[in-house]
N, C-alpha and C positions, 0 to 999 in steps of 0.2 A: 502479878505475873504478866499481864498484858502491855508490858512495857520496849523499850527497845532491845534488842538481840543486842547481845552482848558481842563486839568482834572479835573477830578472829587469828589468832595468832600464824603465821605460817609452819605446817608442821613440821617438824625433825627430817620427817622421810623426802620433802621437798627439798631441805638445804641441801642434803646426802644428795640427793640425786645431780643435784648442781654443780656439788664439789664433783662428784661422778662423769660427768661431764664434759668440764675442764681438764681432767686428770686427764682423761681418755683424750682431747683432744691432744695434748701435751705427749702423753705416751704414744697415740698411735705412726707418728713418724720417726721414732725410733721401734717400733717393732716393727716394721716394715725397711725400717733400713738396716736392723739386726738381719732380717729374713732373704737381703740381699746380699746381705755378708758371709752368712752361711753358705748359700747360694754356688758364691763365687772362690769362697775359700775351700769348697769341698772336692777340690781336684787337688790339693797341697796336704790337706788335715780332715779332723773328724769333718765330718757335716757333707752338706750336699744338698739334689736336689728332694726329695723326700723332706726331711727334715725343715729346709727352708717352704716348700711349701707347707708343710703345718703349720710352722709358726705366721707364713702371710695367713693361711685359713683363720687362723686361730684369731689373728688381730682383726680380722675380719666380722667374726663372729663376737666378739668384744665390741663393735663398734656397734652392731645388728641389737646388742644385750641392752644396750644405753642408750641408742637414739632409735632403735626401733628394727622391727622387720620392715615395716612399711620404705624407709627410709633405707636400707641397706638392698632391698629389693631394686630401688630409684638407682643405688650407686651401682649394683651386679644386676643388670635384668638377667632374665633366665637364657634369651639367645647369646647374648654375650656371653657367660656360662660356658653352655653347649659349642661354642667357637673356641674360646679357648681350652677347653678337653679336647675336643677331635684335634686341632694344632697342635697340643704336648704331643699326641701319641702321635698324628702324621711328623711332627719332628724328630721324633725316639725312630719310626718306621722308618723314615724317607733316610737318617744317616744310617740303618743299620743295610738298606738295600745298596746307599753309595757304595759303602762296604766292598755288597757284592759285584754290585757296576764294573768297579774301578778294577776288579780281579783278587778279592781279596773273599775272609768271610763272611757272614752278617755281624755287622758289631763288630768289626775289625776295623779299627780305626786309623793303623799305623798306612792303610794303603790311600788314603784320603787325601794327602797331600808328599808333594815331590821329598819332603823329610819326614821319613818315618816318625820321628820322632814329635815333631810338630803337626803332625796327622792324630795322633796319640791324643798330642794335648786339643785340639780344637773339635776331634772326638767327641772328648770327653765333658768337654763346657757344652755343645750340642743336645747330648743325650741327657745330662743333665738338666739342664735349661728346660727341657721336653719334659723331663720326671717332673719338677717343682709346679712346671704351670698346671698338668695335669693334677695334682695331687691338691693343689691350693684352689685347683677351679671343682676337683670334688668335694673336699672338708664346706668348703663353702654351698655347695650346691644342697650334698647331704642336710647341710643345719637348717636352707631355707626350707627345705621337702618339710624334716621335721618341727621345724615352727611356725608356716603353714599349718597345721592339720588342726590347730586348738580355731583356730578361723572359720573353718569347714564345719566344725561341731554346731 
């Protein structure tokens, strides 16, 4: 028995994580340009900004799952973060006061520009745009808070 160690094969769970990856690298520029799609198409159809920031949160939190917190922390610091939350919501705030600026009432959008109607629509890509970054800079903040804390123990 005092012989040479026998080597070692590379385990199962090493390929998986490999193929894991690749996949994820493959996948995350299309969920992120789904997230932009939803994004932009939710002034026409379902979706919007809500929704599209989940799904960025979410691909986010996909990327955090595979290459790491450490690593996902490097691409979101925490003030970056914190910059774009206050941003979504001073952008959701600042159009809903143009609103009242311009003579109109908060979140009235049609008085925003010289056509009603085209007030409406740049509105409403505004307040959105404000919803998604907020919503995708909490799902994201949320998960590092909570995956953080197994560190702390």
């Amino acid at each position: 028995r005092g012989g040479a160690a026998k080597p070692t094969r590379p385990s199962m769970a090493m390929n998986q994580h490999a193929v894991l990856r690749v996949v994820t690298k493959l996948l995350m520029p299309c969920i992120l340009l789904f997230a932009l799609y939803v994004q932009f198409h939710g002034e026409f159809g379902p979706g919007g900004g809500f929704q599209a920031g989940v799904i960025f949160g979410v691909g986010f939190v996909l990327y955090a799952l595979i290459f790491g917190v450490g690593a996902a922390r490097q691409v979101a610091p925490p003030g970056a973060l914190r910059g774009v939350l206050a941003g979504g919501v001073l952008l959701f705030t600042g159009v809903g006061i143009a609103g009242v600026l311009r003579g109109g009432g908060f979140l009235n959008y049609s008085v925003l520009n010289e056509d009603p109607l085209l007030g409406q629509e740049m509105g409403i890509v505004l307040i959105e745009f404000g919803v998604g970054t907020t919503v995708a800079a909490a799902v994201i903040t949320l998960f590092l808070i909570f995956a953080g804390q197994e560190q702390k123990e």
